[in-house]
C-alpha positions in Angstrom: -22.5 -97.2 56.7 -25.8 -98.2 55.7 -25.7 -100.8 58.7 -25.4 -98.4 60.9 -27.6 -96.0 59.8 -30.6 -99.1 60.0 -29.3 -99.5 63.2 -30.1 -96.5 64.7 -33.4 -96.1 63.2 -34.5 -99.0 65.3 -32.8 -97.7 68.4 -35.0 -94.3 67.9 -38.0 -96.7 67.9 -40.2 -96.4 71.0 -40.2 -99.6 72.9 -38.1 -101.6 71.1 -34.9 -103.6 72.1 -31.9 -104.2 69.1 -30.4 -107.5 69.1 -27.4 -109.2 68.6 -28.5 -112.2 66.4 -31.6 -113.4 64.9 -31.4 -116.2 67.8 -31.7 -113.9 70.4 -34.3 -111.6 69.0 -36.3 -114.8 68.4 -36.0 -116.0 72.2 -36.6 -112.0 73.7 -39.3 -111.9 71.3 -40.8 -115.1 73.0 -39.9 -113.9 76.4 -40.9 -109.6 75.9 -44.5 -108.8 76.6 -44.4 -105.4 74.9 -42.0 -104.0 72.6 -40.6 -105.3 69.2 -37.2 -107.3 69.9 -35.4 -106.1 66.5 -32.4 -108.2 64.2 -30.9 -105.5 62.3 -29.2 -107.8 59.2 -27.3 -107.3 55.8 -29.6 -109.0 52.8 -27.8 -111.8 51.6 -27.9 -115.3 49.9 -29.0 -116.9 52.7 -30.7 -114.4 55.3 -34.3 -114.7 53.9 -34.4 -118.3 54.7 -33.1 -117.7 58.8 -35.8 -115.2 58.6 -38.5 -117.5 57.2 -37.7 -119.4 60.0 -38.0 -116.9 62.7 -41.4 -115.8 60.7 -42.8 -119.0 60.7 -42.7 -119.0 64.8 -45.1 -116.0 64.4 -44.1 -113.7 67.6 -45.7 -110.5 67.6 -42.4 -109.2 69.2 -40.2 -110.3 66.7 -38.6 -107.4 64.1 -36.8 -107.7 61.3 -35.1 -104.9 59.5 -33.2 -106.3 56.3 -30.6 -103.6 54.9 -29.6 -104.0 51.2 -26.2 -102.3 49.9 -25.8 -103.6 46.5 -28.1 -104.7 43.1 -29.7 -106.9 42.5 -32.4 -106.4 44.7 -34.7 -109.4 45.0 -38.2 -108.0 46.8 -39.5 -111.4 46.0 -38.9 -113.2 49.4 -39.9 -110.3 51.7 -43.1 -110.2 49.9 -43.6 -114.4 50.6 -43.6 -113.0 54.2 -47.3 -112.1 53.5 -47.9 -115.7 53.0 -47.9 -116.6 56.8 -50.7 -114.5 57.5 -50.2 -111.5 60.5 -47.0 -110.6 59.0 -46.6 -106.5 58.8 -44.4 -106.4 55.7 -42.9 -103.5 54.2 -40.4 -102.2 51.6 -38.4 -98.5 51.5 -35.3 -96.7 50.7 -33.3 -96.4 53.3 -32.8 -92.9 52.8 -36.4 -92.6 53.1 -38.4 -94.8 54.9 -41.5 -92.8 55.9 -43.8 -94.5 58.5 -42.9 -98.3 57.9 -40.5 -98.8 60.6 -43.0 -97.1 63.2 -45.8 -99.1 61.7 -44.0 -102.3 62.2 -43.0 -101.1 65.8 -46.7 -100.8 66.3 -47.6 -103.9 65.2 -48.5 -106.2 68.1 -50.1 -109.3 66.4 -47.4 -110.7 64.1 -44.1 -110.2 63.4 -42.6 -107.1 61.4 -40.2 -107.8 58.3 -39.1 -104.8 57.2 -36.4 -104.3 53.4 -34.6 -100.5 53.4 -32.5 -100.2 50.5 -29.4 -98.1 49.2 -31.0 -95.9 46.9 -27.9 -96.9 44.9 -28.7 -100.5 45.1 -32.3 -99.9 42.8 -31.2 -96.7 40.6 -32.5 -97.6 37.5 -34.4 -100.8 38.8 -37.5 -100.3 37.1 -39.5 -103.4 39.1 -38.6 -102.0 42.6 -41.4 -100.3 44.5 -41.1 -99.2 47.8 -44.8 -100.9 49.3 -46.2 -101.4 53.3 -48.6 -104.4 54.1 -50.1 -103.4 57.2 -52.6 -107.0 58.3 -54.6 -104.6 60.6 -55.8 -102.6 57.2 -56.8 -105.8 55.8 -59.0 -106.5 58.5 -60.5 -103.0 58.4 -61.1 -103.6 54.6 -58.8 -100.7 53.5 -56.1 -102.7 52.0 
């Protein structure tokens, strides 16, 4: 359920193409001019370092929408995405997700990483925060 509701929040993006696999939205992403090339993918033990990888390569085109179902929620590794520099990183509740996924849509410069969580995944989860990093604020000294 909560895979297939991420999913069609990317598909009502403007521009953007959903992908299969993080393999293919990494070589579309290389290939696409315009237009985020999305990987819609379930938060698990070993997802954040694929996506590291993927991050790493630094397409503008590339999106990432993570989707966590069930606690613990770690926001630890999406927030080393800020690390690489040009990385539009941003956490929400899936139920709610306010302007991050068109923000990362619109983000041309870097790749887009992008957590939406169950809100039943971080009831009670006092150290969760929903947060957007938007590179393009930085550089207009409003971050």
């Amino acid at each position: 359920m909560a895979m297939e509701k991420a999913t069609n929040l990317v598909k009502a993006l403007p521009s953007s193409r959903l992908c299969d696999s993080l393999d293919s939205a990494r070589a579309a992403a290389g290939a696409a001019e315009s237009g985020k090339c999305w990987y819609v993918m379930q938060l698990g033990k070993t997802s954040m370092s694929e996506v590291h990888a993927a991050l790493q390569e630094g397409s503008g085109q590339l999106g990432v929408l993570l989707v966590a179902s069930q606690s613990p929620v770690s926001q630890l590794e999406v927030l080393r995405a800020m690390e690489y520099g040009g990385v539009y990183v941003a956490s929400a509740e899936l139920e709610k997700p306010g302007e991050c996924l068109k923000e990362a849509a619109s983000f041309s410069i870097g790749p887009s990483l992008v957590l939406l969580t169950e809100a039943a995944a971080i009831k009670g989860d006092e150290n969760w925060t929903a947060f957007r990093y938007d590179p393009r604020r930085e550089d207009q000294g409003l971050a």
